[in-house]
N, C-alpha and C positions, 0 to 999 in steps of 0.2 A: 622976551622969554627965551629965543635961542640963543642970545647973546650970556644970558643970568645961566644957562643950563650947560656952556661951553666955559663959564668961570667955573662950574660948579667941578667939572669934569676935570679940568685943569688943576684944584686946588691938592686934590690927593695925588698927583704926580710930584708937585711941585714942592710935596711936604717931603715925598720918600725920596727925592732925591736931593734934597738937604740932608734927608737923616742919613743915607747913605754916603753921602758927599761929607758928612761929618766925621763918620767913621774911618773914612780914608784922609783926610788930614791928621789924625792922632794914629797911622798905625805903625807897627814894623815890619822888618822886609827881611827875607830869609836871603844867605848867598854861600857859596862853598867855593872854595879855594880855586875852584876852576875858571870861576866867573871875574877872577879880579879883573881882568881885562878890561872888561865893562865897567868897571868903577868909578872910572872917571866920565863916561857919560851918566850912569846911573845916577849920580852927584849932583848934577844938575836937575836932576826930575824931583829930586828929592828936598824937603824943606831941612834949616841946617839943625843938628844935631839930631836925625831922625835916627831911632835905635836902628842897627844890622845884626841880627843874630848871624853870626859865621859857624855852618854846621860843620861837623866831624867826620869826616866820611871814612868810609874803610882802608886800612894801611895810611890815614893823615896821618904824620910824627905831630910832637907838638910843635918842631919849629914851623911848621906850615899854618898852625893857627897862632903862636906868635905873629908871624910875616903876615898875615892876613890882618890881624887886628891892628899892629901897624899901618897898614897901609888905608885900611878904612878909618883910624883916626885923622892921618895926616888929609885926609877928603873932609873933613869939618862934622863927621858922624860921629855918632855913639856907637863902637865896637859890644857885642856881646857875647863870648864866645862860649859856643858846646862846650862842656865839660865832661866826658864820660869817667865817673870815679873808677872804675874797677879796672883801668889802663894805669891808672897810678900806679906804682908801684910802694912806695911809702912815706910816710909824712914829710921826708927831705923833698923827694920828688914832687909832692904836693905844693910844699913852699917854694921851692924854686918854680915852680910854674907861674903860680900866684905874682911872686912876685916881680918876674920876666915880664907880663901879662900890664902890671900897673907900670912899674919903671918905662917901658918901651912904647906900652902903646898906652898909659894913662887907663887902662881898664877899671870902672866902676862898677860893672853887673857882672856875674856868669849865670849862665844855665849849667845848673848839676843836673846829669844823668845817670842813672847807674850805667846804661850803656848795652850791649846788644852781648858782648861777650858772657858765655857759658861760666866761666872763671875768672872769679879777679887776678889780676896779675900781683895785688898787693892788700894793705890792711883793709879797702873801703868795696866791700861787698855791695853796698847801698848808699845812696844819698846820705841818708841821716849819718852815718859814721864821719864823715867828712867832714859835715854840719856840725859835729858836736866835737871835732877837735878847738873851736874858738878860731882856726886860723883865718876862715875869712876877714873876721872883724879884727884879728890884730892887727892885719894888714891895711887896713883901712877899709876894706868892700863893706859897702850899706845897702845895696843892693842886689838879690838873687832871684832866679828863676828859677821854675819846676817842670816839669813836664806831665801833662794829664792827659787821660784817655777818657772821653765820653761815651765811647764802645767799648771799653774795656782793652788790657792788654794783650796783644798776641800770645805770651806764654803765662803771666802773673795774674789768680783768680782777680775775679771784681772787687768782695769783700779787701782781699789784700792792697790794691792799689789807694783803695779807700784810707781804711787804716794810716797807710803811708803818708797821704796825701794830708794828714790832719797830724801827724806824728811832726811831718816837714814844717806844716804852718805855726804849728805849735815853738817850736826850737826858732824858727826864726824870729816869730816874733820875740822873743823872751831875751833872744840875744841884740833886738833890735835892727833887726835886718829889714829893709823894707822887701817882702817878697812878691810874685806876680806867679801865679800858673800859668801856663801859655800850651794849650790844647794841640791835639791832633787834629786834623782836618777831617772834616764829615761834608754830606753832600746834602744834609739835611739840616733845617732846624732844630727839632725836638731833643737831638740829644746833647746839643749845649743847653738847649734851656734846661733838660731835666737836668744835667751836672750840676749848672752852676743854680739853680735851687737848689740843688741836693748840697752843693757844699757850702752855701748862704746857713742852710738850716743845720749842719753838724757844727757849726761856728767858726770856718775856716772866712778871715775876713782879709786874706791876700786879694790882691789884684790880681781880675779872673781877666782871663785874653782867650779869645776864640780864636785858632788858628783856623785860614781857611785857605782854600784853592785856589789864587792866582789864575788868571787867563791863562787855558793851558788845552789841546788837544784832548778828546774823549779818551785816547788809546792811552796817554799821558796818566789822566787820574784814575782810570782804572788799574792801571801797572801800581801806579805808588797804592793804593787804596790797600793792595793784593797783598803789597810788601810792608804796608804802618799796620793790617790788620785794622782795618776802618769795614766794618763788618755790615750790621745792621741796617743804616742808611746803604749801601752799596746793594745790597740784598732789596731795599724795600724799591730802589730804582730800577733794578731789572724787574721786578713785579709790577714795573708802570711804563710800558711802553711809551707812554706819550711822554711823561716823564724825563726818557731817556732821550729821547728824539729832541725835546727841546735844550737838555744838556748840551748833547751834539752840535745844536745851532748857534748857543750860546755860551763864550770861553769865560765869560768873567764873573765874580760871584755875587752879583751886583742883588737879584731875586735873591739868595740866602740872607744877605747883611738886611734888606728890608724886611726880612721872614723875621730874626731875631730882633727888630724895631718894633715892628707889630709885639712880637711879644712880650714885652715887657722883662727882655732876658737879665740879668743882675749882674749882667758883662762890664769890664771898663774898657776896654777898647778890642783890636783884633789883628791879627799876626797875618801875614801872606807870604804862603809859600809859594817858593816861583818854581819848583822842579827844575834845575836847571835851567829857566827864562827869567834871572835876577832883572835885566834891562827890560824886556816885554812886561813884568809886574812893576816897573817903575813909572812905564808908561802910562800903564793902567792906571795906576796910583794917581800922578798929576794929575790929568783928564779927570779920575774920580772926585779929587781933591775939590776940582773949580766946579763940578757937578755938570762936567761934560759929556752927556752919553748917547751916542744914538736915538734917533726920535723911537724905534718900536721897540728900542731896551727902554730909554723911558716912557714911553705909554705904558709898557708891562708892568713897572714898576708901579704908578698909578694905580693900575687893576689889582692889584694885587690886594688880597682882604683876609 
């Protein structure tokens, strides 16, 4: 009987860290221009052709995302780089990027943003203007990203990002673009699974990616949380002391990715942001990959219902 009640116990550990161990073999890995350094160990942690989205950070020119995407192809990766539209300045600009982007580093994807700026600097206000000049697809891109918010966006209503969000899936499909939304980071379940029912049921049938928080210090994800406007979930964690206290003890998102296994979320895979620890989420990664996790990260795991 103790032996039949010690398999029993075993058996929901051993499931959720498959299901999690699975989601870390298909995912992607966030990195920014600072981290190239790391690259080439990062490379090694990583299985080959694993996507890189390469963010945009403040004052980046494009040649720094050029050289970046370079450099992570020349490592055996799929480069995916930020796009933010409204730094464009006009469809020359647009196309010369584009096509710097495939000639040099063979680029297949981007991530269109509209981008943080107050003003465009040129025609594309918005993703979709970009979208519907054809130039991804003449250039050969058959693949693009989007960006979604589960909390909603720091300055753009709810209803609006919505709208958007089915406006973008709409144009891509029609032009044949395979698309993917790739989420903001939340510290909770519920509000990917309500997204991505919510955008299962408006008929958005892109590839939904839950981005989520890498191993990363408390002080760490509440800074960024503060600065993505990751609202809701950040709120319902200071309302939970214990909550937080177990955050604090535990840097990797290991309980969230089995929170949205249990649920039955309508996710195809999940994005990891490293906040500046591209290499520490690589790490993570591997180890997660072979379903290597500390015994009381996986007993937790187990317990979890």
């Amino acid at each position: 009987m103790a032996q039949s009640a010690g398999v029993t116990r075993a058996e929901p550990m051993a499931r959720a860290v498959t299901s999690v161990a699975g989601f870390a073999r298909r995912a992607s890995v966030e990195l920014n221009v600072h981290e190239l350094k790391d690259l080439a160990a990062g490379r090694e942690l990583l299985p080959a052709d694993a996507k890189v989205y390469i963010s945009h950070l403040p004052k980046q020119a494009w040649a720094d995302t050029l050289a970046a995407s370079e450099r992570v192809r020349a490592a055996g990766l799929d480069p995916v780089p930020h796009i933010p539209v409204r730094l464009l300045s006009d469809r020359t600009d647009a196309e010369r990027l584009i096509a710097a982007l495939i000639e040099r580093a063979r680029v297949a994807e981007l991530l269109l943003i509209a981008g943080d700026h107050a003003q465009p600097r040129g025609a594309y206000p918005a993703v979709l203007e970009l979208l519907q000049t054809g130039l991804l697809q003449s250039h050969g891109i058959r693949r693009v990203s989007f960006a979604a918010h589960p909390e909603g966006h720091p300055v753009v209503a709810l209803d609006d990002t919505r709208k958007a969000a089915i406006d973008k899936a709409q144009w891509a499909r029609q032009a044949g673009l395979a698309a993917s939304f790739v989420t903001q980071f939340c510290f909770e379940s519920e509000p990917f699974v309500t997204w991505a029912n919510d955008a299962r049921d408006r008929g958005i049938q892109a590839r939904l990616i839950a981005g989520v928080a890498g191993p990363a210090s408390i002080a760490k994800l509440v800074r960024f949380a503060v600065q993505c406007g990751v609202g809701r979930s950040m709120r319902a964690l200071s309302a939970r002391p214990g909550v937080m206290t177990r955050l604090m003890e535990e840097h990797g998102p290991e309980r969230l990715l089995n929170e949205l296994v249990q649920a039955k979320a309508p996710l195809d895979g999940i994005h990891l942001f490293g906040f500046g620890g591209f290499l520490r989420t690589c790490r993570w990664l591997r180890r997660a990959a072979a379903g290597e996790f500390d015994a009381p990260v996986a007993s937790a795991l187990g317990a979890q219902r």
